[in-house]
Every structure is written in structure tokens, then in C-alpha cells.
C-alpha positions as a Markdown table, in Angstrom:
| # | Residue | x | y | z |
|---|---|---|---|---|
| 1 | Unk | 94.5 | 89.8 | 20.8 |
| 2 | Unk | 93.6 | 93.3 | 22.0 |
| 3 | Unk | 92.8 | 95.4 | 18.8 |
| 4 | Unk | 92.5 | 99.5 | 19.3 |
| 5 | Unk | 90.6 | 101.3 | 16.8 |
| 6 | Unk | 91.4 | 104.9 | 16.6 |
| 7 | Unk | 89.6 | 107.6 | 14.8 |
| 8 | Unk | 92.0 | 109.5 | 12.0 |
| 9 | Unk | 91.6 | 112.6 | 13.9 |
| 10 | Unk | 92.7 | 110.6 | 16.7 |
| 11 | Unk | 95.9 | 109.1 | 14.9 |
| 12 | Unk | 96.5 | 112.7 | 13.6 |
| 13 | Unk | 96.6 | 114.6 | 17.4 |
| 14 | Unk | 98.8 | 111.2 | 18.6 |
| 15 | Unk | 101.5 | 111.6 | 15.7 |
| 16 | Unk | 101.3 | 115.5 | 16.2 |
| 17 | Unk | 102.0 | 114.8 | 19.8 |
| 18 | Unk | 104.8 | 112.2 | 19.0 |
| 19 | Unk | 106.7 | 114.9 | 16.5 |
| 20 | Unk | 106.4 | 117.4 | 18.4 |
| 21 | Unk | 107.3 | 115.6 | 22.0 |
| 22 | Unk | 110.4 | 114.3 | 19.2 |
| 23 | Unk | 111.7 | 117.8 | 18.6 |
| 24 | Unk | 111.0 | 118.8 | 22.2 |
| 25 | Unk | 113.7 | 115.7 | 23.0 |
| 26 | Unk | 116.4 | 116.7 | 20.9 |
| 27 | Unk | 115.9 | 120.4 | 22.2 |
| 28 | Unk | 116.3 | 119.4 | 25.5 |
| 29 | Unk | 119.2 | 117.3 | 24.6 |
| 30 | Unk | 121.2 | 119.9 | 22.5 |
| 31 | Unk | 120.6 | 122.7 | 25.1 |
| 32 | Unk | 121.9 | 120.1 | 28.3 |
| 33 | Unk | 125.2 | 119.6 | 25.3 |
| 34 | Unk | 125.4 | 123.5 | 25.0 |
| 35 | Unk | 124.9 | 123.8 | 29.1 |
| 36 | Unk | 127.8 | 121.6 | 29.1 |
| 37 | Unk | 129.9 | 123.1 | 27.0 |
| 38 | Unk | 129.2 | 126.8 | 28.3 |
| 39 | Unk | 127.5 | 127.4 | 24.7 |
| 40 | Unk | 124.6 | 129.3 | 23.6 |
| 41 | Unk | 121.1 | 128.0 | 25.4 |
| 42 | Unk | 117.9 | 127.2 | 24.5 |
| 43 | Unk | 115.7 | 129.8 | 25.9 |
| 44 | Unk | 113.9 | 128.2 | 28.6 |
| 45 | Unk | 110.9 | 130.0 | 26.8 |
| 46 | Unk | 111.6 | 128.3 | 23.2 |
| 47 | Unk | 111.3 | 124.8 | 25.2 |
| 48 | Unk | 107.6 | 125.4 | 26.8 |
| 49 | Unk | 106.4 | 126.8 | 23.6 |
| 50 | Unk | 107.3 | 123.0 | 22.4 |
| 51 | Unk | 105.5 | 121.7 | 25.3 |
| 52 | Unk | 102.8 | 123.9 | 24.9 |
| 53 | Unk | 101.9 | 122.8 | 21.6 |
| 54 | Unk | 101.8 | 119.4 | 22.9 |
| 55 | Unk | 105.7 | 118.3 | 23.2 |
| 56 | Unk | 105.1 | 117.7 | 27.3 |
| 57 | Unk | 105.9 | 113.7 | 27.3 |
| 58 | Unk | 109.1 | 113.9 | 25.2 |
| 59 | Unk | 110.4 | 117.0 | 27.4 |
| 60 | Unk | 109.5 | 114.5 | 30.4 |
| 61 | Unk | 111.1 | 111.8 | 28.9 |
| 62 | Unk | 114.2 | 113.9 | 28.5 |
| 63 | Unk | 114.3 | 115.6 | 31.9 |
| 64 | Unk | 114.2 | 111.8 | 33.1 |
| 65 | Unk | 116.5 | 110.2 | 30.8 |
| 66 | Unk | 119.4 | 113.0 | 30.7 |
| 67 | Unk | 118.9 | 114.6 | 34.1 |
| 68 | Unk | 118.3 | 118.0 | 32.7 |
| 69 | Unk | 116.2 | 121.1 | 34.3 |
| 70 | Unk | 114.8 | 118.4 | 36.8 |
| 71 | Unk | 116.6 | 120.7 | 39.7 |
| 72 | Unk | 115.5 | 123.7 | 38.5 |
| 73 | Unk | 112.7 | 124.7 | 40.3 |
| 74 | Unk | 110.9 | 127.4 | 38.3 |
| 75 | Unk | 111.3 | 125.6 | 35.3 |
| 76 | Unk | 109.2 | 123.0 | 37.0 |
| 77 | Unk | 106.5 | 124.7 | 38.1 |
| 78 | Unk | 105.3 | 126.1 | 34.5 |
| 79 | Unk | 106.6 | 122.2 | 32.7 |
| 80 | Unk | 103.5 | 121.0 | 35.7 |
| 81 | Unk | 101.2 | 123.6 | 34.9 |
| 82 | Unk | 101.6 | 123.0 | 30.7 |
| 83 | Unk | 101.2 | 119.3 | 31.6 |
| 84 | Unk | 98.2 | 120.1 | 34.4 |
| 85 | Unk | 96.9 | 122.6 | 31.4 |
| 86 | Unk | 96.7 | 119.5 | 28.9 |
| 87 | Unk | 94.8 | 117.0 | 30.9 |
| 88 | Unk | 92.6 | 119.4 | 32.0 |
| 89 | Unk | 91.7 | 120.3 | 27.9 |
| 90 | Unk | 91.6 | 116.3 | 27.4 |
| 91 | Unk | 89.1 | 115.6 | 30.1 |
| 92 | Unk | 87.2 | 118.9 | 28.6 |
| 93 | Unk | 87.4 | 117.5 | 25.5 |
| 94 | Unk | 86.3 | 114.3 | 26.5 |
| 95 | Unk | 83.8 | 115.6 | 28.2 |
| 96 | Unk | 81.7 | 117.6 | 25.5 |
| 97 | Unk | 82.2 | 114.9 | 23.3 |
| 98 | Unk | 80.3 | 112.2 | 25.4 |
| 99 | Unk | 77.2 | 114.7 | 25.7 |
């Protein structure tokens, strides 16, 4: 059986990352409802702030999963460069902490 031990910092920056990709999801969701309904939006600006502070994968998973702002090509050029942003501060991170 494979066992993963995780530092609690570690566990800490995965949940944060899980809540916040959460709310990211159900932002995504409620502005594609409001889209449909001809409501008031989410400002595109309000949902890369949540990717931003690390809500990227559940953004992803709703762009994927309910076919929303995938066309829009703008809005996937800065979702690429938050998500290009991250992994470069990962393998950063990584980095300094292996010397």
C-alpha cells in the first residue's frame, strides 16, 4: 500500500487550494446560470482574483464540466497565464527549498 506523508504546511496550502478552487466552482457555475438567464454577471475580474489566490483547478474543472468561458478567448489567455504563473511559483518554490 502506497502511504503519502505530507507536511502540515503542505496539507494547509492543499485544503486552501481545494476551498478556494470550491468557491471558484460554484462562481463559475452561478455566473454560466445568471449568463443564462440574462441576469447580473460575475465580473470576469471577480473570477481570476479566485484563481489567483489559488482557485485555478476548480475554475478548470468548471470550464470543462459546464462548458463555460471555454470560447471566450481573452478570458483564456489570462486563466493560462494565472495557471502558467502558479507552476512557475511551485517549481520556484521547489526549487529553493531543495538547496
Amino acid at each position: 500500500m502506497l502511504t503519502l506523508a505530507l507536511a502540515p504546511w503542505a496539507i494547509g496550502i492543499l485544503g486552501a487550494y481545494a476551498l478556494v478552487s470550491l468557491v471558484a466552482f460554484i462562481s463559475m457555475a452561478a455566473d454560466k446560470h445568471a449568463a443564462s438567464r440574462g441576469a447580473r454577471r460575475t465580473p470576469e475580474r471577480t473570477l481570476h482574483l479566485l484563481e489567483l489566490l489559488g482557485g485555478w483547478p476548480g475554475s478548470l474543472a468548471a470550464q470543462r464540466l459546464l462548458r463555460h468561458k471555454n470560447r471566450d478567448v481573452r478570458y483564456q489567455i489570462v486563466f493560462w497565464l494565472v495557471v502558467a504563473a502558479h507552476g512557475a511559483f511551485w517549481v520556484g518554490a521547489a526549487w529553493w527549498l531543495r538547496r
